[in-house]
Legacy VTK file of the C-alpha trace (Angstrom):
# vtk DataFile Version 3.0
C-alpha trace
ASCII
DATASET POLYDATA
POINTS 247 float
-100.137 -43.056 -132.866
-103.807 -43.261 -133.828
-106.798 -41.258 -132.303
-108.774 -44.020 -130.343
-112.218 -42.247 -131.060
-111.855 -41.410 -134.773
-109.393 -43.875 -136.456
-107.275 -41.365 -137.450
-102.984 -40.484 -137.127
-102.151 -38.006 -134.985
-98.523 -36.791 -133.370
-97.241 -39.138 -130.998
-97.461 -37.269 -127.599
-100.640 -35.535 -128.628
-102.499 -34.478 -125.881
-105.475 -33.945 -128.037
-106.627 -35.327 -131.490
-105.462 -33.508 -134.361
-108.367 -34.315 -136.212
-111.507 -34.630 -133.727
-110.213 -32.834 -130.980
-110.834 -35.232 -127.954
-108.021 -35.454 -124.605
-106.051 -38.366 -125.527
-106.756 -40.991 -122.638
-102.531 -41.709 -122.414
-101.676 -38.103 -122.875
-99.220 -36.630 -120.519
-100.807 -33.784 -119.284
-97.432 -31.415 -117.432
-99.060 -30.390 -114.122
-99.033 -26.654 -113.629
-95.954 -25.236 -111.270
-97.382 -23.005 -108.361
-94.870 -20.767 -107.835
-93.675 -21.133 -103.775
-93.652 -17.861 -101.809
-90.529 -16.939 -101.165
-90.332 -16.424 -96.951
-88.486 -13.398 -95.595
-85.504 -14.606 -92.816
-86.476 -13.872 -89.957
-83.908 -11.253 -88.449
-81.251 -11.865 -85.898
-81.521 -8.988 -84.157
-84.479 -9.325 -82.019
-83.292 -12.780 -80.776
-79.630 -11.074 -80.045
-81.787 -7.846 -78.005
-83.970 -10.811 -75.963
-80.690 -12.883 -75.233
-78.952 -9.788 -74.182
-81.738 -8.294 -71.426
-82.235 -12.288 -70.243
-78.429 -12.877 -69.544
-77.543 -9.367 -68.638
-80.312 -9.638 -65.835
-79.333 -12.333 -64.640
-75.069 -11.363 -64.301
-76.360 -8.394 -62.792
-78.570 -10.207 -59.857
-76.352 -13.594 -59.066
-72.751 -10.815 -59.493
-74.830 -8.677 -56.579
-75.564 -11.640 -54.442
-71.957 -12.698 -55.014
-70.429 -9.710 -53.672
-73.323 -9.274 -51.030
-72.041 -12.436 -49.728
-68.599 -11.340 -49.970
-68.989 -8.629 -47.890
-70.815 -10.551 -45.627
-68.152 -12.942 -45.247
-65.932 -10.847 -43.936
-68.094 -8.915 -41.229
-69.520 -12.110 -39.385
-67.210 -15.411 -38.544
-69.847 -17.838 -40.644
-68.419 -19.168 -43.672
-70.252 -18.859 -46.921
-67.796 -21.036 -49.087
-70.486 -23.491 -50.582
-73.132 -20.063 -51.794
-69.634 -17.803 -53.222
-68.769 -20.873 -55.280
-72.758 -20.932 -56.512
-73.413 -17.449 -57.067
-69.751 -16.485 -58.387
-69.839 -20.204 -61.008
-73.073 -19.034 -62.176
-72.256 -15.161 -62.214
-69.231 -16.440 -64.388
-71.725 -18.392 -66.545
-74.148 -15.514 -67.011
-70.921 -13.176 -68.270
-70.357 -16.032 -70.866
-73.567 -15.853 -72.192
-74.143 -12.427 -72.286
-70.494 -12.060 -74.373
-71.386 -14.833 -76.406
-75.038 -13.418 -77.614
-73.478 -10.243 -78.114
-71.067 -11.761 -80.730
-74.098 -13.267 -81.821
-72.884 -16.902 -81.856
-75.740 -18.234 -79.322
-77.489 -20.938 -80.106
-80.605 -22.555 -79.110
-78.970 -25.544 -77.164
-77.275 -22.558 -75.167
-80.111 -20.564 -74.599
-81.689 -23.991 -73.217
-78.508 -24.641 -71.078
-78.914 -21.324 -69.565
-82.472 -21.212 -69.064
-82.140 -25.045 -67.370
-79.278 -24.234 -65.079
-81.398 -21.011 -63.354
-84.406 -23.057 -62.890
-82.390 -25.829 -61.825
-81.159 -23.263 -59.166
-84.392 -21.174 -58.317
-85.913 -25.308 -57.559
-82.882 -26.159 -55.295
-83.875 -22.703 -53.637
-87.096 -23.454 -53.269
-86.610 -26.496 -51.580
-84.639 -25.323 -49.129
-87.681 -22.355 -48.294
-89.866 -25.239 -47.982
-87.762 -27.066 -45.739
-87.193 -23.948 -43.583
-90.663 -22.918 -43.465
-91.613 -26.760 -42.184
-89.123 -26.718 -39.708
-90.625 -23.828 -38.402
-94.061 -24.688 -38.367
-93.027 -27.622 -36.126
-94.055 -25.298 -32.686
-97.480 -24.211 -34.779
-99.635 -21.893 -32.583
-102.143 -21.424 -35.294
-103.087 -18.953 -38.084
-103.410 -15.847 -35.567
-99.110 -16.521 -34.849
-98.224 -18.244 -38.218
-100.149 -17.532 -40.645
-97.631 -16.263 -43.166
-95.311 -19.297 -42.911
-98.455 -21.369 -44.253
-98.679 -18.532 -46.920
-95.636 -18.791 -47.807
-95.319 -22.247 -47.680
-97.823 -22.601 -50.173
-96.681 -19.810 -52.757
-92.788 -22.051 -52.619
-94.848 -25.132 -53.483
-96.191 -23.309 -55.778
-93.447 -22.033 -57.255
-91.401 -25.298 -57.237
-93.998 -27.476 -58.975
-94.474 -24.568 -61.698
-90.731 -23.933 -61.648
-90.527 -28.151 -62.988
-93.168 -27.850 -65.177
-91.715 -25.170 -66.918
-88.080 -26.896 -66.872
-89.143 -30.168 -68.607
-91.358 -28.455 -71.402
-88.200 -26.318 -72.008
-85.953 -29.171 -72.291
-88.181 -30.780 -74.799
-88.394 -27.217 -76.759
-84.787 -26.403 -76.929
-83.716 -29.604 -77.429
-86.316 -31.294 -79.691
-86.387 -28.970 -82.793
-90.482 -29.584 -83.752
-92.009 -29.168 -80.269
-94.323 -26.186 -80.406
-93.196 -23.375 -78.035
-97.008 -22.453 -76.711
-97.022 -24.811 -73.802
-93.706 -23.518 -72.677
-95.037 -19.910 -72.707
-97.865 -21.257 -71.020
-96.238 -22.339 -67.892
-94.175 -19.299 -68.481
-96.921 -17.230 -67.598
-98.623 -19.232 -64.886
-95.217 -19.195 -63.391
-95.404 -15.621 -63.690
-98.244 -15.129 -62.032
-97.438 -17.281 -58.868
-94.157 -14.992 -58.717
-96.699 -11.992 -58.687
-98.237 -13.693 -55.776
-95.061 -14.242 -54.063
-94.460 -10.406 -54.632
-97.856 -9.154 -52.926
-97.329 -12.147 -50.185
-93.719 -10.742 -49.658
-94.962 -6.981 -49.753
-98.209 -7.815 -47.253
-95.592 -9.692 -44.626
-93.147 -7.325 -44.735
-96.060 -4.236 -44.448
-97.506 -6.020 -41.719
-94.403 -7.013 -39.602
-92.241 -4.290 -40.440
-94.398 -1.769 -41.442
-92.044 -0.904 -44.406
-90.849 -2.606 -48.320
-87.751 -4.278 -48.503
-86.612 -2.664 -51.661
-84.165 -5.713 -52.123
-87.005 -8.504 -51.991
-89.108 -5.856 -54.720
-86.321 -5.622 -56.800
-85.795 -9.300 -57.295
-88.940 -10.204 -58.049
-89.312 -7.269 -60.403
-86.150 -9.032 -62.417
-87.841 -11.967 -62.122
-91.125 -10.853 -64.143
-88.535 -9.692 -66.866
-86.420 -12.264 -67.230
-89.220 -14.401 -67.706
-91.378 -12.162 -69.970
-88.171 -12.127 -72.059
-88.295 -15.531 -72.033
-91.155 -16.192 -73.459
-90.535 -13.651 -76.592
-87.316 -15.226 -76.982
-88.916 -18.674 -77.321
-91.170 -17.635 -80.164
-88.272 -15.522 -81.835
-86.508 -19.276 -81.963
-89.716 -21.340 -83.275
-90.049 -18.679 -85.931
-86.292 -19.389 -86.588
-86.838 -23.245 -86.473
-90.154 -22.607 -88.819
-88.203 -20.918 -91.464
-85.274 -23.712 -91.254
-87.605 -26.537 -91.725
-89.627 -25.462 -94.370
LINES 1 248
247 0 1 2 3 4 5 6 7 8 9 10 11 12 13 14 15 16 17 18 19 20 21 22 23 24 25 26 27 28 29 30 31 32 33 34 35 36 37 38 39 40 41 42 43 44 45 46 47 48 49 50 51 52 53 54 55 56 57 58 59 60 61 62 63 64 65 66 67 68 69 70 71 72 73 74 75 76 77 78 79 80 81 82 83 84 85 86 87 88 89 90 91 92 93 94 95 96 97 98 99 100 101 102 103 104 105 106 107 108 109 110 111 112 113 114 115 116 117 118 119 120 121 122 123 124 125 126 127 128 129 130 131 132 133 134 135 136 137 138 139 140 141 142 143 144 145 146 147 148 149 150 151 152 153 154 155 156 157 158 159 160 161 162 163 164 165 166 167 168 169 170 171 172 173 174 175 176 177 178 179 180 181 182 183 184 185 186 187 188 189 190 191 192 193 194 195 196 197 198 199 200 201 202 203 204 205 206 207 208 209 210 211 212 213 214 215 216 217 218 219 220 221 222 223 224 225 226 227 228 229 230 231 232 233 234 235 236 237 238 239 240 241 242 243 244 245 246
């Protein structure tokens, strides 16, 4: 090849003249290879710990209510067929997942499934406390007489409309691999704090009326705050996971 700004032959391939030292216009110039950082895998241990506390909580509390109910059953001559099958099929489902993130085979569809199926549960709960609560607020004698069936009334609407929030952005997290996990924590936490409310709402009432705690009503919502706290480190332990599988 010749050297378009002197005249003269140089190598083919050149990327500069041999003889006047100007860049070749057609030279192939290789670009320079940045080398990629190499990411560290993320661990599998923290998402095993956070699967283990979320499903172990939750065997613990819906194996209690089974055998509450049990025991129940057999003092008082009202049947509670239809809540045993509930609370011993989802006792039975909460076993599963606790053996099966301790063998570490869980996987996010799972974790999804799982997370669904007890808000699915705490809404159908809900609605039922709303129903009860209007029912009884049929006879209203005003604020003085029922004034915590209107609080509570609210704090279960609440709960139920954060309770659906929270379900659909989780269905769209764990089953839709690129959807960020921050508006899922989000609702998480407002969820969180309505159960808070529904705590000191719970503790007030029963203060007021009673003039003692029921520990029972404390210690659920206590699990609650957990299980949900758990929650949301367990969803950014999985978008790290997702991260480092994408990229």
């Amino acid at each position: 090849m010749y050297c378009q700004f002197c005249g003269k032959e140089t190598e083919n391939g050149s990327e500069r003249c041999e003889h006047c030292g100007k860049l070749l216009p057609n030279a192939y110039i290789p670009l320079k290879k940045e080398k990629r950082k190499e990411r560290k895998k993320p661990s599998p241990i923290p998402l095993k710990v956070t699967g283990i506390v979320m499903y172990a909580l939750c065997f613990a509390g819906f194996a209690y209510e089974f055998l509450s109910l049990f025991n129940v059953q057999r003092l008082v001559s009202k049947p509670y067929t239809a809540e045993l099958c509930v609370f011993g099929g989802i006792a039975v489902l909460f076993c599963a997942m606790l053996l099966v993130t301790a063998l570490g085979k869980m996987s996010k569809a799972l974790a999804g499934t799982a997370l669904l199926a007890l808000n699915i549960i705490g809404i159908g709960h809900l609605i039922k406390e709303l129903a009860v609560c209007v029912y009884a607020l049929k006879d209203f004698e005003g604020l003085s007489d029922d004034w915590y069936l209107i609080m509570f009334l609210i704090l279960y609407v609440l709960l139920a409309v954060g309770l659906i929030v929270m379900s659909v952005f989780a269905f769209l997290f764990y089953y839709k691999r690129k959807f960020s996990p921050l508006p899922m924590c989000i609702t998480t936490g407002v969820y969180l704090i309505f159960e808070i409310l529904s705590l000191i709402g719970s503790l007030t009432y029963w203060l007021i009326v009673f003039g003692s705690v029921d520990i029972r009503t404390s210690v659920f919502f206590i699990t609650t705050f957990v299980f949900y706290a758990v929650t949301i480190a367990q969803l950014f332990l999985y978008h790290t996971k997702d991260k480092y599988e994408t990229e």
